[in-house]
Backbone as numpy.savetxt, mean C-alpha at the origin, in Angstrom:
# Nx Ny Nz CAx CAy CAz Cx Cy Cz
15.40 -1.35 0.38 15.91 -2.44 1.16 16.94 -3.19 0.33
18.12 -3.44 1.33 19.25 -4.16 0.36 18.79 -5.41 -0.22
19.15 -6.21 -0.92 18.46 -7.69 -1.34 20.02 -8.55 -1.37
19.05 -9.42 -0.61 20.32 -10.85 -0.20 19.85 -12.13 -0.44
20.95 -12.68 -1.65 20.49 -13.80 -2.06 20.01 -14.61 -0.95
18.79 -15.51 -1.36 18.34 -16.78 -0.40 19.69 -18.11 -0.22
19.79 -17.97 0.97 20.38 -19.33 0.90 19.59 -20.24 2.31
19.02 -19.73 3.06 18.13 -20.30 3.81 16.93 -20.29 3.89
15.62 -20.58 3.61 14.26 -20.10 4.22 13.33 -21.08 4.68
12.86 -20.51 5.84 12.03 -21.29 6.49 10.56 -20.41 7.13
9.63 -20.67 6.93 8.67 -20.43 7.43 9.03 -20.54 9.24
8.78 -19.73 10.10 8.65 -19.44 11.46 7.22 -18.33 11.67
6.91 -18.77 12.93 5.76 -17.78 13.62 6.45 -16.69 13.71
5.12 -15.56 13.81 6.01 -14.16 14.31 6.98 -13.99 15.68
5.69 -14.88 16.87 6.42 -14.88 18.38 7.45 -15.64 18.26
7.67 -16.44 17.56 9.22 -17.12 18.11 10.36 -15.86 16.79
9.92 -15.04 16.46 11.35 -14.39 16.15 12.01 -13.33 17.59
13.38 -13.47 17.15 13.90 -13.04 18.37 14.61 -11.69 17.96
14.38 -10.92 17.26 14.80 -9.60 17.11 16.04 -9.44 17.46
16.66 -9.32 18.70 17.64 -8.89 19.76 18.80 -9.54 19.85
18.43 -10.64 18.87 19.80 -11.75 18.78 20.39 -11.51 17.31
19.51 -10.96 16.37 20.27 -10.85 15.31 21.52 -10.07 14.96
22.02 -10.03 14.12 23.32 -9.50 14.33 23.37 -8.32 13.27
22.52 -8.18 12.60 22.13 -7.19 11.72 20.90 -7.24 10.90
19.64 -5.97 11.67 18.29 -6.07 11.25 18.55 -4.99 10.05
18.34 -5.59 9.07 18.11 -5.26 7.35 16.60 -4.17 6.93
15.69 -5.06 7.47 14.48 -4.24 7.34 13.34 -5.20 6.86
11.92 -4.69 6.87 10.62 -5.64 6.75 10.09 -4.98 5.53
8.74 -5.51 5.38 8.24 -4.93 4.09 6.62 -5.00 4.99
5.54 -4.31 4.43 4.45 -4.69 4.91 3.46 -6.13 4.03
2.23 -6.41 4.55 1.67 -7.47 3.41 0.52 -8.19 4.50
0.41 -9.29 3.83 -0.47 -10.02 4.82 0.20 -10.72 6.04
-0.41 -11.82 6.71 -0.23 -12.61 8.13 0.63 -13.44 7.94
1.35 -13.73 7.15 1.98 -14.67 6.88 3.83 -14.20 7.17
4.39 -14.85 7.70 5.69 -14.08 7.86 7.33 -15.36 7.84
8.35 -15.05 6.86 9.21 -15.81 6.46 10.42 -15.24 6.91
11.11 -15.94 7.78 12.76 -15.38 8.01 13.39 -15.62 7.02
14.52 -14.84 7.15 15.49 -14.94 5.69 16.91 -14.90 5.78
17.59 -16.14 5.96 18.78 -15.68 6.31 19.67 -15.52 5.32
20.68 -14.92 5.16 21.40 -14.37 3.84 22.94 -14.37 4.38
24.20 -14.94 4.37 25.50 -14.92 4.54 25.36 -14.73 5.74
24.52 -15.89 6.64 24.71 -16.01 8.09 24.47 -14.66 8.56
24.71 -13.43 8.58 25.07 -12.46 9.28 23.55 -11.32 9.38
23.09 -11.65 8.33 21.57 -10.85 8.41 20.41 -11.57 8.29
19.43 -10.25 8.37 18.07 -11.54 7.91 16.96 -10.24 7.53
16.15 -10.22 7.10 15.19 -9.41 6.90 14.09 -10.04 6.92
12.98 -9.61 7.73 11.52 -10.09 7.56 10.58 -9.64 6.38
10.34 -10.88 5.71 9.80 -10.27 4.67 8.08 -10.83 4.35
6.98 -10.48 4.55 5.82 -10.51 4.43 5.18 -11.58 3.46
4.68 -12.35 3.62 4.08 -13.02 1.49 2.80 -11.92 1.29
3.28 -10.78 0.40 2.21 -10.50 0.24 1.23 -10.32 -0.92
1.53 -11.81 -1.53 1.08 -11.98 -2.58 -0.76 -12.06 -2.69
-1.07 -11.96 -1.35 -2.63 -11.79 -1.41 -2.76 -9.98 -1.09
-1.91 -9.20 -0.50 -2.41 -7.96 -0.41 -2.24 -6.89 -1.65
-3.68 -6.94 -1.79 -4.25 -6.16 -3.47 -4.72 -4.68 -3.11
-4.00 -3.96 -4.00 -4.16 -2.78 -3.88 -4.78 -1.75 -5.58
-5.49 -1.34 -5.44 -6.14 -0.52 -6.50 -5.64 0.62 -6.82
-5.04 1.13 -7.61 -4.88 2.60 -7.94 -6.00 3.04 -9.03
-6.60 3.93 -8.82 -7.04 4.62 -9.32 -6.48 6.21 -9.84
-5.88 6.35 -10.83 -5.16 7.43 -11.90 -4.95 7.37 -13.14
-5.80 8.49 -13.63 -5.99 8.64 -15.45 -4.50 8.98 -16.11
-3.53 9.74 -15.32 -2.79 9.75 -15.85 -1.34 8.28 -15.89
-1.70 7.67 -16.85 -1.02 6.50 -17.08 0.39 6.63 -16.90
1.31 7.38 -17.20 2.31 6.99 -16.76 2.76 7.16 -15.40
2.17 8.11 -14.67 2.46 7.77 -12.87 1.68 6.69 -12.14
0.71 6.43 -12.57 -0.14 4.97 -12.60 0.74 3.52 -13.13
1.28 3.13 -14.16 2.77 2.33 -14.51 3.90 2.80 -13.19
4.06 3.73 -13.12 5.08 3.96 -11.95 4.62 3.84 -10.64
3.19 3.91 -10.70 3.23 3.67 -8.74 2.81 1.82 -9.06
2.66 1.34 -9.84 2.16 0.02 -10.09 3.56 -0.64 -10.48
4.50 -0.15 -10.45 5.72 -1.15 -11.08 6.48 -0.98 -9.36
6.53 0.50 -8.56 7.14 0.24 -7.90 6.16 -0.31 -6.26
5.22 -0.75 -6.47 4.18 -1.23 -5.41 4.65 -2.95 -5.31
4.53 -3.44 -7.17 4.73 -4.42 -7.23 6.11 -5.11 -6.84
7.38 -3.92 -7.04 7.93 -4.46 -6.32 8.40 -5.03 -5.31
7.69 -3.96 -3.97 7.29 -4.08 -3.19 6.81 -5.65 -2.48
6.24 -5.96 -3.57 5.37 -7.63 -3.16 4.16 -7.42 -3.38
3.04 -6.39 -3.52 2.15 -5.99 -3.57 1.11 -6.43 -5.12
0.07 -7.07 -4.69 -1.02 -7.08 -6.20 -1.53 -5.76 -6.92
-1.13 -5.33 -7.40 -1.79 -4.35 -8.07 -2.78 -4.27 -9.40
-3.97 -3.60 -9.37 -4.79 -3.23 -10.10 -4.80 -1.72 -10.76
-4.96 -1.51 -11.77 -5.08 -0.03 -12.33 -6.94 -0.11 -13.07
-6.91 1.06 -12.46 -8.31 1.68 -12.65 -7.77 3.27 -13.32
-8.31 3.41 -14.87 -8.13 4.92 -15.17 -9.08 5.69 -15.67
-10.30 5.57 -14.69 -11.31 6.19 -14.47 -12.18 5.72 -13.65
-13.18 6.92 -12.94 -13.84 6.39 -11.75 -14.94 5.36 -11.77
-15.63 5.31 -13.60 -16.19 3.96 -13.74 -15.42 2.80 -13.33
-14.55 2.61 -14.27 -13.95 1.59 -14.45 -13.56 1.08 -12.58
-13.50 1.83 -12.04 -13.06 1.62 -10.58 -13.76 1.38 -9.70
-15.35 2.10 -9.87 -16.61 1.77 -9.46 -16.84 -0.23 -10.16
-16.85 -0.36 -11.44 -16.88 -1.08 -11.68 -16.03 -2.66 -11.04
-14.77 -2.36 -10.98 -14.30 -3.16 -10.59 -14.28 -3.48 -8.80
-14.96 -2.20 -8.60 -15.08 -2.62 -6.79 -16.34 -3.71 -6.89
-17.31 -3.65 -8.04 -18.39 -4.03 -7.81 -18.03 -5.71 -7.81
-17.02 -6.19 -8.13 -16.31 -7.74 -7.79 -15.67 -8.26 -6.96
-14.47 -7.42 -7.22 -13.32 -7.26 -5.69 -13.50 -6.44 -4.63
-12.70 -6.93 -3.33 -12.30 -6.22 -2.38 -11.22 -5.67 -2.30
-10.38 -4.91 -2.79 -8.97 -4.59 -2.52 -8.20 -3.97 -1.03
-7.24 -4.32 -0.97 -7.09 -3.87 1.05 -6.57 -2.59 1.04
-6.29 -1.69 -0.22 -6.03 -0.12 -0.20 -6.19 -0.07 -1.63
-7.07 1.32 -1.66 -7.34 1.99 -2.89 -6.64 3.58 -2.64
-5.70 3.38 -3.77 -4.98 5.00 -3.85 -5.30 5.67 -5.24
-6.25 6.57 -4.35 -7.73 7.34 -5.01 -6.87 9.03 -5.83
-6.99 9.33 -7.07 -6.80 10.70 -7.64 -8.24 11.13 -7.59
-8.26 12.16 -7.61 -9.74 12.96 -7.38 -10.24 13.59 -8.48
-9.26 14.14 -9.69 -9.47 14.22 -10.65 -8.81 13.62 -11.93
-11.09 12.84 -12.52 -10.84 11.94 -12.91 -11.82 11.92 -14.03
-11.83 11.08 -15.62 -13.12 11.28 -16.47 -13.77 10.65 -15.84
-14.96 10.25 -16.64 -16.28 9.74 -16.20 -16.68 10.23 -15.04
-16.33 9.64 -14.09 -16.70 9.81 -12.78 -15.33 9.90 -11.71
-15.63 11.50 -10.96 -14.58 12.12 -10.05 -14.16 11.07 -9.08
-13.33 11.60 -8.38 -12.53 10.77 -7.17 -13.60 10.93 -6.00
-13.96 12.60 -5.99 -15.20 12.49 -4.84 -16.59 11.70 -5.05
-16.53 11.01 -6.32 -17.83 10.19 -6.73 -17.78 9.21 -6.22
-16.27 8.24 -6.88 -16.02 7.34 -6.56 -15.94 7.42 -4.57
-15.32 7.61 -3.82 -15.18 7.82 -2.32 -16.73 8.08 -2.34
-17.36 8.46 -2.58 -18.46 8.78 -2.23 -19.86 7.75 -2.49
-18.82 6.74 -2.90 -19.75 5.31 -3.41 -19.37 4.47 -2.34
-18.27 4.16 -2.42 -17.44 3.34 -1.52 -17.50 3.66 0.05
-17.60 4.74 0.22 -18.47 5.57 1.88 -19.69 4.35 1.81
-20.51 4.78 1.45 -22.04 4.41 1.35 -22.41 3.06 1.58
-20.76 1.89 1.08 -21.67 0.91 0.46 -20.73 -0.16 2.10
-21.16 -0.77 2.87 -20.91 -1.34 3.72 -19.57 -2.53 3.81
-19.60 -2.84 2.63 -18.80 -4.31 2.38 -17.10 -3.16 1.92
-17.32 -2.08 1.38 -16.20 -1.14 0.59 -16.00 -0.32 1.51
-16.31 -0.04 2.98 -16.61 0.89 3.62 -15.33 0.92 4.50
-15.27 -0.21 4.99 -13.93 -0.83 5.80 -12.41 -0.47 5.09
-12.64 -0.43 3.55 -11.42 -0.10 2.44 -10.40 1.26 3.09
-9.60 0.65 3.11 -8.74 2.58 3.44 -8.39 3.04 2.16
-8.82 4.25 2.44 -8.40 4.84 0.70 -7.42 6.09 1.16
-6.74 5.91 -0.20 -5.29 7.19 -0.05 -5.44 7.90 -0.89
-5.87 9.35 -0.49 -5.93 10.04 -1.76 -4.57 10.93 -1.99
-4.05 10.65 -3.57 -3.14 11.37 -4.10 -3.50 11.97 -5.50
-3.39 13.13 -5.49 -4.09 14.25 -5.83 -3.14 15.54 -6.41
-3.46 16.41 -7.24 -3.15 17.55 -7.32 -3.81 18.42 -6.98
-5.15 18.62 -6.64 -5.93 19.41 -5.97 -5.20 19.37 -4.05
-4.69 20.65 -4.24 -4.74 20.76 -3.19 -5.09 22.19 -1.98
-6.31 22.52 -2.21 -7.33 23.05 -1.34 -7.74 22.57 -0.27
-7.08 23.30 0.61 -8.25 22.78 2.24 -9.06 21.82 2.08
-10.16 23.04 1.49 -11.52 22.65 1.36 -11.59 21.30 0.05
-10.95 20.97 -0.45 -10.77 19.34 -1.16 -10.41 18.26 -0.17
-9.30 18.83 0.59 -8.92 17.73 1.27 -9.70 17.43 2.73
-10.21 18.61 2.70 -11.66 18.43 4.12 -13.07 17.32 3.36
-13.05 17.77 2.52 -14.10 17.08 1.36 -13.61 15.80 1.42
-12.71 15.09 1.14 -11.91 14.24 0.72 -12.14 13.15 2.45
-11.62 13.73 3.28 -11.47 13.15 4.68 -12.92 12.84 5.37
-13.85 14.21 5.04 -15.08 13.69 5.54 -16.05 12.70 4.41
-15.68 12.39 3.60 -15.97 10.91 2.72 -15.37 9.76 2.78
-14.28 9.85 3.83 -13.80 8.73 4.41 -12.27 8.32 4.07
-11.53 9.48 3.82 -10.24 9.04 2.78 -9.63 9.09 4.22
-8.50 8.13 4.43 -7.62 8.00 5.47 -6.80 9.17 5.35
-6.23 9.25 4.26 -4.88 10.37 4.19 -5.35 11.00 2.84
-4.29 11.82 2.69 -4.62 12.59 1.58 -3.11 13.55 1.75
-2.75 13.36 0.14 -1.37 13.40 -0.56 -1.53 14.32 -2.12
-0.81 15.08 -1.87 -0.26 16.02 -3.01 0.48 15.61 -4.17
0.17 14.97 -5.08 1.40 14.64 -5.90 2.43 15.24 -6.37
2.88 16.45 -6.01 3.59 17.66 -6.59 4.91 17.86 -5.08
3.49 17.42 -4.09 4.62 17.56 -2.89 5.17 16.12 -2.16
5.05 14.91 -3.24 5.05 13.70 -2.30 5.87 12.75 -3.44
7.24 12.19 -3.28 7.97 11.33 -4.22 7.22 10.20 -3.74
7.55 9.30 -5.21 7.30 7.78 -5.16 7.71 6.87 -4.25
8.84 7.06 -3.49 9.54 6.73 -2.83 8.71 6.69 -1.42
9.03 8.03 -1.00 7.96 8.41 0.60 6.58 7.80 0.22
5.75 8.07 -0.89 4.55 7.14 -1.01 4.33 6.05 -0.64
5.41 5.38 -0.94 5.27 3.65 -1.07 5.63 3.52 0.16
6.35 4.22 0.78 6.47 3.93 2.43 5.50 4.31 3.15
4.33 5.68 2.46 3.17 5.58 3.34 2.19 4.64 3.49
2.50 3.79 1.48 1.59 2.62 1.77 2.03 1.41 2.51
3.06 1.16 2.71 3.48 -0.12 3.79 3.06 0.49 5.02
3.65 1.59 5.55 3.09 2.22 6.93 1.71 1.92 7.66
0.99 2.08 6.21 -0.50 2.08 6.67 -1.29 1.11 6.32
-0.69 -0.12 5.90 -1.23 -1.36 6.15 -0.44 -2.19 7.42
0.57 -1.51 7.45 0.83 -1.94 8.79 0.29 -2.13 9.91
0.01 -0.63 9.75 -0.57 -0.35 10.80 -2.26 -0.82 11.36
-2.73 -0.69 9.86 -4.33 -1.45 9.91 -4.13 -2.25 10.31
-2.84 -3.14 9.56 -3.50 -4.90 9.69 -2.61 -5.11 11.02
-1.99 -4.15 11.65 -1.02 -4.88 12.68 -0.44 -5.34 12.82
0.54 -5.50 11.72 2.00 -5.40 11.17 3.15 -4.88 11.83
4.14 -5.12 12.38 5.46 -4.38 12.14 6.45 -4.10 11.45
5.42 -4.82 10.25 6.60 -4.84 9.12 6.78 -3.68 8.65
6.64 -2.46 9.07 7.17 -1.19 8.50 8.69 -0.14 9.05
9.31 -1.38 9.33 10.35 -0.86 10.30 11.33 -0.45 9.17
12.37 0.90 9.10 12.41 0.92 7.77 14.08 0.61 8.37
14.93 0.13 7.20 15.87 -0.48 7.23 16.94 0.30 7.81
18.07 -0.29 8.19 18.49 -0.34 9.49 19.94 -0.63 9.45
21.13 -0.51 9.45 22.32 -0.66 8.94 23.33 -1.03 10.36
């Protein structure tokens, strides 16, 4: 999304935006309920989300694509957490709620199907959408994977950072009932 300095902002409801009058739709971001017009050299505006409360967990041992999906999430607007192992991730669910966990399956301590397979079980974590991105990619993993409750399930070999991060706005969008996944627009 292009970025345009602020020179106006004002908090507005979603129903009073008027889409159809603008003179050039820029593009949205996904996030929580909260929603800010933005006008930039009169001529555009982009809707942009606060989504400084929507926290998202990655879970991946390998640290440097874990720094990379966490630098470009955050840019995004997004809270991010890193978990690089399935304790540590078990562990930290056992405090927080996060509103998407993007689950690797292979993992020390304890696997990705351990972890999903905790978070299935436990009622309050159950509601969590989890994204699994993965190098295992077998049917029979990703059948495994879906019937433990994973929303989607992603190849890391066949899926850029880029398309990722648009599956994760997509699909909080779409949970939380968002339109902010409209992708930009020229």
């Amino acid at each position: 999304m292009s970025e345009f300095p602020r020179i106006y902002s004002k908090e507005i409801p979603y129903s009073d935006l008027n889409l159809a009058k603008a003179p050039t739709f820029v593009g949205a971001k996904a996030g929580c309920s909260q929603l800010s017009c933005v006008i930039a050299f009169s001529t555009a505006f982009c809707i942009i989300k606060n989504m400084s409360m929507t926290k998202i967990l990655i879970v991946e041992d390998e640290r440097f694509l874990s720094t990379i999906l966490k630098n470009r999430l955050e840019k995004e607007g997004f809270v991010i957490t890193q978990a690089f192992d399935g304790e540590e991730a078990t562990g930290f669910l056992k405090s927080e709620k996060p509103d998407l966990i993007v689950l690797d399956l292979i993992l020390p301590k304890k696997s990705g199907f351990e972890v999903l397979e905790s978070v299935s079980k436990d009622p309050q974590l159950s509601q969590i959408p989890v994204v699994i991105l993965s190098n295992l990619g077998q049917e029979s993993d990703m059948e495994k994977a879906k019937s433990l409750g994973a929303l989607e399930y992603y190849i890391k070999v066949r899926t850029s950072i880029d398309s990722f991060v648009d599956v994760v706005k997509n699909i909080l969008g779409r949970l939380y009932g968002d339109s902010a996944t409209v992708s930009q627009k020229q």
